[in-house]
Structures are given as C-alpha cells and as structure tokens.
VEXBA-81105 format. One record per residue: residue in one letter; z, x, y of N, C-alpha, C in turn. Coordinates in pm, whole numbers, plus 50000, padded with zeros to 5 digits. Atoms other than C-alpha are relative to their C-alpha. Layout:
# residues N
+---+-------+-------+-------+-------+-------+-------+-------+-------+-------+
! r !  n.zz !  n.xx !  n.yy ! ca.zz ! ca.xx ! ca.yy !  c.zz !  c.xx !  c.yy !
+---+-------+-------+-------+-------+-------+-------+-------+-------+-------+
! a !     Z !     X !     Y !     Z !     X !     Y !     Z !     X !     Y !
...
+---+-------+-------+-------+-------+-------+-------+-------+-------+-------+
This chain:
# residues 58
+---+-------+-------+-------+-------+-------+-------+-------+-------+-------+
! r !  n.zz !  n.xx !  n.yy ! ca.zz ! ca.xx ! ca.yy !  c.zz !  c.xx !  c.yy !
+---+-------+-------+-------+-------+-------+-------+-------+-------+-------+
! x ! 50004 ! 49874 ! 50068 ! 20853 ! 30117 ! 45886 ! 49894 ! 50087 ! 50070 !
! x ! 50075 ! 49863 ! 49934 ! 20693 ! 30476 ! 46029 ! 49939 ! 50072 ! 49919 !
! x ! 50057 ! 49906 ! 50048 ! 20472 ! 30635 ! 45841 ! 49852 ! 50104 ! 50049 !
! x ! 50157 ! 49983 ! 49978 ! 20179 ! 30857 ! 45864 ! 49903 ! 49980 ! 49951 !
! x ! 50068 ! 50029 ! 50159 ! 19892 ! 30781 ! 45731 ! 49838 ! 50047 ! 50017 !
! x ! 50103 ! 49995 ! 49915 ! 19520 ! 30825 ! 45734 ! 49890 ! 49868 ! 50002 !
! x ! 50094 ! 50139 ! 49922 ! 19290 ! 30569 ! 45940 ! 49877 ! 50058 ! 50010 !
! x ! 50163 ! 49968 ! 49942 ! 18943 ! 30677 ! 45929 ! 49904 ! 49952 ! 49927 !
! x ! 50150 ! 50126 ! 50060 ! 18792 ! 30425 ! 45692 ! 50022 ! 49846 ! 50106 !
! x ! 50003 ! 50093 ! 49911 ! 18913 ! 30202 ! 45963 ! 49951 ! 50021 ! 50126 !
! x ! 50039 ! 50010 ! 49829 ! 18780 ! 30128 ! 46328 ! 50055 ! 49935 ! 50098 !
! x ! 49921 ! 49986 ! 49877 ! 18906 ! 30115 ! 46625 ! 50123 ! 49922 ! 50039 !
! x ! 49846 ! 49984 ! 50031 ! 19338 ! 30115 ! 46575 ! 50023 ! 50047 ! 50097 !
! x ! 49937 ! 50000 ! 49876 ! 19570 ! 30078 ! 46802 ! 50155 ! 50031 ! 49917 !
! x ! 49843 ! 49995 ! 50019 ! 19936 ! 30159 ! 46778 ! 50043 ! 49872 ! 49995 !
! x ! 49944 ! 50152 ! 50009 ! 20108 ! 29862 ! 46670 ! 49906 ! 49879 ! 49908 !
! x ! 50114 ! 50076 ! 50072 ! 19767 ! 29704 ! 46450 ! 50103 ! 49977 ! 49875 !
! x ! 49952 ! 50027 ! 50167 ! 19865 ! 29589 ! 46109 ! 49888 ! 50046 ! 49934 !
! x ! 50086 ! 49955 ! 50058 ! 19657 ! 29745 ! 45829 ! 50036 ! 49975 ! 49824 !
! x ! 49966 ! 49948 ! 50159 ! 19651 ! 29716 ! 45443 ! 49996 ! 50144 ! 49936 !
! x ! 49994 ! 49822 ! 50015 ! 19736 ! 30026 ! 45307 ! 50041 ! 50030 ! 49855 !
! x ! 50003 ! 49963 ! 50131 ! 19737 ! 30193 ! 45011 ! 49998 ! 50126 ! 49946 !
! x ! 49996 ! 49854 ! 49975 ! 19838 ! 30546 ! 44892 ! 49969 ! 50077 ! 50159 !
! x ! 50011 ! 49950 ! 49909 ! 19856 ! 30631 ! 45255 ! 49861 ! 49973 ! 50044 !
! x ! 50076 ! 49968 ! 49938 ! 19526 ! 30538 ! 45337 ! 50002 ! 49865 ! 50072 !
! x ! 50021 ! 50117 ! 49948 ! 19432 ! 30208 ! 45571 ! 49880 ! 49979 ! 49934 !
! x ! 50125 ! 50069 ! 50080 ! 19195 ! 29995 ! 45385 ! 49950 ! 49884 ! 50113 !
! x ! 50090 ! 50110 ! 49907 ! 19157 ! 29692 ! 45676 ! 50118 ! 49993 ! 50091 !
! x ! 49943 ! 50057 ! 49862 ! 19294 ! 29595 ! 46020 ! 50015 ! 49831 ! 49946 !
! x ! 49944 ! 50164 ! 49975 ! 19457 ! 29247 ! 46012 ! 50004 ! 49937 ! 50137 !
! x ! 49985 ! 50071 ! 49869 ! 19473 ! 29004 ! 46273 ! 50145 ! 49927 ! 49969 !
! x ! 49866 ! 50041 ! 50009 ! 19834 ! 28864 ! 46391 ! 50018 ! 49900 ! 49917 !
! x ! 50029 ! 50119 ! 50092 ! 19777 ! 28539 ! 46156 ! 50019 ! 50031 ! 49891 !
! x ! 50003 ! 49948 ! 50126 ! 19681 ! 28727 ! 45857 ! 50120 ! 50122 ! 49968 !
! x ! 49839 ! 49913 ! 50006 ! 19981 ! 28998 ! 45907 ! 50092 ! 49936 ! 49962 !
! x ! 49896 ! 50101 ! 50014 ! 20226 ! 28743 ! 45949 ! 49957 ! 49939 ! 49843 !
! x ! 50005 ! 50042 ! 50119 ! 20116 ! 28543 ! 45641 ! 50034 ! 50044 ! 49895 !
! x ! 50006 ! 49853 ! 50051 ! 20064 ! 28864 ! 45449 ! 50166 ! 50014 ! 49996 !
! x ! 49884 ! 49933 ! 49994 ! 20428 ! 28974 ! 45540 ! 50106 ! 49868 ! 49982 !
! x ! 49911 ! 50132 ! 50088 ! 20579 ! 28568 ! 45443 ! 49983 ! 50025 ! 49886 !
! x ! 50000 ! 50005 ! 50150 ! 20445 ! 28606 ! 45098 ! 50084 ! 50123 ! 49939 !
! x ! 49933 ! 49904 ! 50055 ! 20603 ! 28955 ! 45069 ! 50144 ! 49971 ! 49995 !
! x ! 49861 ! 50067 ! 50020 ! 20943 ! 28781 ! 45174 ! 50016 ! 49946 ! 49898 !
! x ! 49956 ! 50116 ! 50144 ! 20899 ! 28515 ! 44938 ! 50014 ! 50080 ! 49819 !
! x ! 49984 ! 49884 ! 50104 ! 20835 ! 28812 ! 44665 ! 50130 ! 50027 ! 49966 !
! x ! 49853 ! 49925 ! 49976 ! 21156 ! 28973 ! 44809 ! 50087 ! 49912 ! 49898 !
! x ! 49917 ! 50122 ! 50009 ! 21342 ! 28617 ! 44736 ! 50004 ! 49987 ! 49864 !
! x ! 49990 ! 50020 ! 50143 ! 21226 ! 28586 ! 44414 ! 50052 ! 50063 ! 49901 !
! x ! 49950 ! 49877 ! 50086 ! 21288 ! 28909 ! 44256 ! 50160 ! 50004 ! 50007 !
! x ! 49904 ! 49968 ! 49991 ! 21634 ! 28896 ! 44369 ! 50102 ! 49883 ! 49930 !
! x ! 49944 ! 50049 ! 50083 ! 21686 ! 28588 ! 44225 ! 49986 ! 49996 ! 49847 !
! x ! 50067 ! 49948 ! 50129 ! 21546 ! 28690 ! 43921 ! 50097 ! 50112 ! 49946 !
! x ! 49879 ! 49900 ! 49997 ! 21796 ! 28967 ! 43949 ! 50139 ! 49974 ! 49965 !
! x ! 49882 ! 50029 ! 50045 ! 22111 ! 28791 ! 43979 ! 50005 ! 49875 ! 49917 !
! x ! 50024 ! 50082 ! 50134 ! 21981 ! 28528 ! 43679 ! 50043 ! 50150 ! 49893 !
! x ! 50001 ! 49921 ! 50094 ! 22010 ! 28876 ! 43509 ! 50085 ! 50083 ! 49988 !
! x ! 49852 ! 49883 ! 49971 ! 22326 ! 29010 ! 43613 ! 50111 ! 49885 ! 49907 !
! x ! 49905 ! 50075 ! 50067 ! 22595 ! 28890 ! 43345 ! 50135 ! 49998 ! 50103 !
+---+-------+-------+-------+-------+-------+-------+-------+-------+-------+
C-alpha cells in the first residue's frame, strides 16, 4: 500500500523502511524481523475474522 504520510518523529527513512503508523503519522522504523512478524500476526487477524465471518453467515 502507497500512502503519504508524515515522518518527522522518525529518523533517518528510507524508501521501502517499514514504520508503525498511525493516523498518518510514523511512530517507529522496524527492522525486517519485526515487519515480517508484525505483518504474520496481521494475517493471522485477517484469518480469523473471516472465519468468524463465515461461522456467521447463515
């Protein structure tokens, strides 16, 4: 995803960094480890909700 956003409570971002973000702002730089992890648990979120979803679809 592309957004804009603003980075200036963060230091020194690169195109392509991972960042936590929040109302558009960057709150922290991640390292590839913690991104990745970070972005499994949001899958597993995904996974859940959807089965949670069609438990709720008659």
């Amino acid at each position: 995803m592309r957004k804009n956003i603003n980075t200036a409570l963060v230091d020194d971002l690169q195109v392509g960094d991972y960042v936590i973000l929040h109302v558009g702002v960057a709150l922290k730089k991640l390292d590839q480890e913690e991104a990745e992890k970070t972005l499994a648990l949001f899958g597993e979120l995904e996974a859940l909700e959807k089965a949670q979803n069609q438990e709720q679809t008659p």
